[in-house]
N, C-alpha and C positions, 0 to 999 in steps of 0.2 A: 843430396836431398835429405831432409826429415820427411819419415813418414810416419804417420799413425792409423793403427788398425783397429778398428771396431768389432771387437767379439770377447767371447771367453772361451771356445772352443780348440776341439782339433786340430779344425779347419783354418781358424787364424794362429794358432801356435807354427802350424805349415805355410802358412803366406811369410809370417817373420821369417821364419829359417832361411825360405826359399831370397827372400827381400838383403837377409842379414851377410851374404856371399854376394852380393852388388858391391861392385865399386866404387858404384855411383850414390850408398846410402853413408849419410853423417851419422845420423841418429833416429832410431825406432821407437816408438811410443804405441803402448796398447791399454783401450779401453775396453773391459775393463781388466779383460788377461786374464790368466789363472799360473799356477805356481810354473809351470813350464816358461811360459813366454816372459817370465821376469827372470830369465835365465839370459834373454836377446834384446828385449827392450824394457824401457820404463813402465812400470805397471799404473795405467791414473787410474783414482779412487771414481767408483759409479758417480760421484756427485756431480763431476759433468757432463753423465750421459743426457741430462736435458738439452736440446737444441739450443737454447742460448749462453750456455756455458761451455757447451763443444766447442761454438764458435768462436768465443774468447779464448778458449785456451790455444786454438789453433792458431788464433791472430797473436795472441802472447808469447807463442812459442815458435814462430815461423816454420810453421807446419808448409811442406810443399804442395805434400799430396794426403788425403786420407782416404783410407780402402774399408768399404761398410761392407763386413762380412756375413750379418745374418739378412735375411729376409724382414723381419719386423721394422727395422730401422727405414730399410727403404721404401716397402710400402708405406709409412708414415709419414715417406717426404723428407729424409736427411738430407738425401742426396740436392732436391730441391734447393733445399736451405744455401747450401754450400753455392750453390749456382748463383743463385741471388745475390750472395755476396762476393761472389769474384772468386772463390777459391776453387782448387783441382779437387776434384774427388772420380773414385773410381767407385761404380755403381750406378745405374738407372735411377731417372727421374719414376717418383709415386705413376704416373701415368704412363708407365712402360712396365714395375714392375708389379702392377694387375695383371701380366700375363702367369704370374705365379698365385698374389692374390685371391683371383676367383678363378678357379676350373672350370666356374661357367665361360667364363668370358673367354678363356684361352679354348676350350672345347668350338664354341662359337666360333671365335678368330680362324679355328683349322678349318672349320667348314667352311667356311665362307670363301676362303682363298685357296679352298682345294688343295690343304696339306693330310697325308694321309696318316686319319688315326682310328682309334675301335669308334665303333657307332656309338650313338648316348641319347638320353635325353637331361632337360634341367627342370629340376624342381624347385618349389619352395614353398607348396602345397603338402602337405603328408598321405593327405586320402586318394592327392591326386595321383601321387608317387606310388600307395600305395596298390592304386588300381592298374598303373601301369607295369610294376613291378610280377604282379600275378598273374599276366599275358606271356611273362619272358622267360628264357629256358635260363639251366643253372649249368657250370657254373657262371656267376654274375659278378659285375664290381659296383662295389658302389661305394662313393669318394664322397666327403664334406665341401664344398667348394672353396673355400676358405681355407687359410694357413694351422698346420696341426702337427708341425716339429715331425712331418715323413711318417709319421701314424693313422691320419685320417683317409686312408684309400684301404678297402677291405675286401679281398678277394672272399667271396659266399659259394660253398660249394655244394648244400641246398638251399630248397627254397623255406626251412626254416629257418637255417640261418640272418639269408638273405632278409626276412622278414624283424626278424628278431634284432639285425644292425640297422632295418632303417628306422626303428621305432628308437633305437639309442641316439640316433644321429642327430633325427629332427622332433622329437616328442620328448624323451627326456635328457635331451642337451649332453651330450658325454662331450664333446666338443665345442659346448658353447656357442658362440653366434658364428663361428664356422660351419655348421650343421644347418644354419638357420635356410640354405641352399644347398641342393646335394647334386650329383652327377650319378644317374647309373648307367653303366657302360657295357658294352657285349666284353666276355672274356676272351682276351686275347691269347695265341698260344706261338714258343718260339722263348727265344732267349735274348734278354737286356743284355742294354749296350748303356755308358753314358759319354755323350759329347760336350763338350766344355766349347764356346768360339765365343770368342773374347770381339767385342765391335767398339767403333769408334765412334759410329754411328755414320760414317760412308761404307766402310770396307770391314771384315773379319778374316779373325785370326785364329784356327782352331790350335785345340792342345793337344796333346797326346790322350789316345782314347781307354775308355778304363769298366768296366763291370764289379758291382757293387754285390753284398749280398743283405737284402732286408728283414727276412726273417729272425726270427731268434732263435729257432731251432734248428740242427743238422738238417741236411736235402729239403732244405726252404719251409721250413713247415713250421708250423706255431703264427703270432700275430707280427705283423711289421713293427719294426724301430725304425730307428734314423737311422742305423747301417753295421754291420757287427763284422766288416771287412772289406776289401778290393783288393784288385790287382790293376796292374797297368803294364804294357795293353792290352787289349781285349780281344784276344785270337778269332772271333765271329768277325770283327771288322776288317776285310783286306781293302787293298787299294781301290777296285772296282766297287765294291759296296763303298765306300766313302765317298766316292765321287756321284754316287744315286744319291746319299744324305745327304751331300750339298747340293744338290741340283731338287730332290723333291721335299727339301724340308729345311737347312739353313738358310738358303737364300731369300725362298718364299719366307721363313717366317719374317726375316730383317725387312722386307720389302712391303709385309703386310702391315707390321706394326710404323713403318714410313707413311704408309697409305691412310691406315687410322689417324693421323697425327699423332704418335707414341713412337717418335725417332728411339732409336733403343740404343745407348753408350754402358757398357760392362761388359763383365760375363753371360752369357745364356746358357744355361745348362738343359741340353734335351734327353731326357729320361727316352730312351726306345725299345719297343718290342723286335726285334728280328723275325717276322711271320716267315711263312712260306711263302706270301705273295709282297715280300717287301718290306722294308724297316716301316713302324710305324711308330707315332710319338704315343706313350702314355703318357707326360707328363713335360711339362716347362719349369725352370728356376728360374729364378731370377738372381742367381748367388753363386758361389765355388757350392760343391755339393762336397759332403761330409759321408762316409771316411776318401769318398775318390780325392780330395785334393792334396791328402796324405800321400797318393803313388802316382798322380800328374806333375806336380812341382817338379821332383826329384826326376823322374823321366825326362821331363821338357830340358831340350839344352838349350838355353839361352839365358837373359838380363830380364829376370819379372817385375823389376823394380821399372827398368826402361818400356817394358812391352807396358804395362798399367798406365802409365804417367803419358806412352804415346795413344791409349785410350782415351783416356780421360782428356788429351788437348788436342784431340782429332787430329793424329799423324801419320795416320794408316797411309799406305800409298795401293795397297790394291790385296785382295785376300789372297791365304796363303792357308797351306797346312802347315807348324812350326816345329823345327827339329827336333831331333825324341833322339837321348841315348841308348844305346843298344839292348840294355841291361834290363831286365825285368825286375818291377817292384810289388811288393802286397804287406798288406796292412792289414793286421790283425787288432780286431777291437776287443777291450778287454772290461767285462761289464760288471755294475755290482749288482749281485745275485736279487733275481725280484724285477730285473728291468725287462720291459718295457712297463709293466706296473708298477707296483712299490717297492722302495730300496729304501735300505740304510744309509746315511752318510756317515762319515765322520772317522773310516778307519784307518789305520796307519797302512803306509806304502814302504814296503822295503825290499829291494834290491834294484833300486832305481840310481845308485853308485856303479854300475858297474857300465862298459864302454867295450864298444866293438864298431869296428869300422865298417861294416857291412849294416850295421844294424844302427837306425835312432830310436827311441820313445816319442813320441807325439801326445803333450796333455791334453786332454779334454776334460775333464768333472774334475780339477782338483784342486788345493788349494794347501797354504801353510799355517798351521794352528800350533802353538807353542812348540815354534821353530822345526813342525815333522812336516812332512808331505800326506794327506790326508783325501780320501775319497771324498767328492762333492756333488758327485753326477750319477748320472745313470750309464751312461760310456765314461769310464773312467782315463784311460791310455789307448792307445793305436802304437804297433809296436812293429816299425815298418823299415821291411828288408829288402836289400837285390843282390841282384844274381846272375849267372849268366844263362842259368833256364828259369822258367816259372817256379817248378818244383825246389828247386835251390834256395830260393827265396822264400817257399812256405818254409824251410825246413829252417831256415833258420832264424824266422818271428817267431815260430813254435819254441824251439828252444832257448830263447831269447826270455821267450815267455815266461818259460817256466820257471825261471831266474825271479820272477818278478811275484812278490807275496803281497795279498791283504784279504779280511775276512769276507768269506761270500765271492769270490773272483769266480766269474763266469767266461766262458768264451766256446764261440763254435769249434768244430772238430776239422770241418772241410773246408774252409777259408780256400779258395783256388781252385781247389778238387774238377771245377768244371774246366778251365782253361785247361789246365794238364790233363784231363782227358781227350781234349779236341787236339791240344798238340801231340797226343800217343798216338791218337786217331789218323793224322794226317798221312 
């Protein structure tokens, strides 16, 4: 097979690796890549990221399958495109992945089919919002409904807070037309999980299960990013709790969004809270999530070039949970100083020559400028190990890490810290 992947991320630097160990791949193609994934496959220039140049290149290049890894693309309908003309693509149609698009809708959808998540309401009023908002105890959430790169959900732990993000959200736009709708939600308490089940749009197929950490600060504190580590897997989930999330929350959602007319073919990625009285969904993707597909891939034992490609031509024979090697993986995100706010680009990477077979680098923000490897992001590398305990594996992205030099380099302390406490605990 050729395949071509759509992103610049992490998270497609991980799908090629993972892709690049198939048997069954000729040739890899990423748009529009960053200096990592031109390591695995052909990097094409953005100027085909327009829908109608993608499609020529794909037909010019006999392209098999193509895997859109961000959210934007498919909200917009790539996937769409692809369909219309005949080709494989792995990702939801624009009308399935509005379960990521609007938080109203996907909030909606859980009510409505009685999948269990935090209480909420939906705005798109500010005075009305705001009147509801000063009936409600703190602490509070309240989300943009709309797509905001894993930044627009903002735990409020008073109620000046609370008051102070809804006026940014929907009054002076920090978020743009994603604010233009908001979700506030009851605050939920317990510990995330993420579930990845891959559908065909009959049958799914989960992946090995994984926990993220969002904040940017040690012991969760400071503002959300798009992710500053994981592990895999996620010692909160055993067998008995998986088989309650399939039953009150994977299958209902696949069957819900069947029900809507939004059959769902891809990834689903269900962000969840672990309560006391039960897993509940915070949140839906519609994409691999970022840094967890950094310690899923490598965990999952099998052909994801095979498992994609029998998504995408509907060859599920029946769901399954899909085999996981033994090993524990974690991902340590490596950021340039100033992010989730502003950063610098543009600095030199160095010690990124050096190789250990326990350890890969995963790019994310970077890119090649008179022939150096050069900061371009805000999450710069993911620098992801295993092991044969959890601990084993922080311990050796940490000093893996520390191998690895450019100005401003940030990164959390506890990456894991919880998992290895629940495994000391047991």
């Amino acid at each position: 097979m050729n395949i071509l992947v759509i992103g610049s991320g992490g998270r497609e630097h991980s799908i090629l690796k993972k892709l690049s160990e198939s048997k069954k791949v000729s040739r890899l193609y990423c748009l529009p890549g960053n200096a990592g994934t031109s390591e695995l496959a052909e990097n094409i220039g953005s100027q085909f990221m327009a829908q109608d140049k993608l499609i020529e290149f794909v037909k010019n290049n006999s392209i098999d399958l193509t895997v859109i890894g961000p959210e934007q693309p498919l909200i917009e309908g790539y996937a769409d495109r692809f369909i219309k003309e005949g080709l494989n693509v792995f990702g939801p149609e624009s009308k399935a992945a509005v379960i990521e698009g609007s938080k109203a809708f996907s909030k909606d959808l859980m009510h409505k089919y009685n999948i269990p998540t935090a209480n909420y309401k939906n705005f798109t009023d500010y005075d009305q919002a705001k009147e509801y908002l000063s009936k409600q105890t703190v602490p509070i959430v309240i989300k943009v409904s709309g797509i905001a790169a894993g930044k627009g959900a903002i735990v409020c732990l008073t109620r000046e807070e609370a008051e102070k993000t809804l006026k940014s959200m929907m009054v002076d736009k920090e978020f743009g037309e994603a604010g233009d709708e908001v979700v506030i939600e009851e605050f939920l308490t317990g510990e995330e999980a993420s579930i990845f089940a891959v559908s065909d749009g009959n049958y799914y197929k989960i992946l090995p299960t994984a926990q993220d950490h969002k904040a940017i600060f040690d012991g969760d504190k400071g503002p959300n990013t798009g992710g500053m580590g994981s592990y895999s897997p996620a010692p909160i989930i055993n067998d008995e709790l998986m088989e309650d999330i399939q039953k009150s929350i994977i299958a209902p959602t696949f069957d819900a969004m069947k029900s809507e007319n939004r059959t769902y073919k891809g990834v689903l990625f269900v962000g969840l809270m672990i309560t006391g009285e039960g897993p509940k969904v915070i949140e839906y993707n519609c994409r691999f999530g970022d840094p967890e597909t950094q310690v899923i891939l490598p965990k999952y034992d099998g052909d994801l070039a095979e498992l994609l490609m029998e998504a995408a031509t509907s060859k599920f024979t029946g769901n399954e949970i899909l085999p996981a090697k033994n090993e524990h993986y974690l991902c340590l995100v490596l950021a340039s100083g100033g992010y989730p706010s502003s950063y610098v680009k543009g600095y030199t990477i160095d010690g990124l020559d050096r190789r250990d077979e326990n350890t890969s680098v995963i790019h994310a923000g970077t890119k090649v400028e008179n022939e150096k490897i050069v900061t371009s992001g805000g999450r710069v590398l993911g620098i992801v190990s295993r092991g044969n305990t959890l601990k084993e594996a922080k311990e050796r992205s940490y000093n893996f890490a520390d191998q690895i030099k450019f100005k401003d380099k940030y990164c959390r302390n506890d990456i894991g810290d919880k998992g290895i406490n629940r495994y000391d605990n047991k």
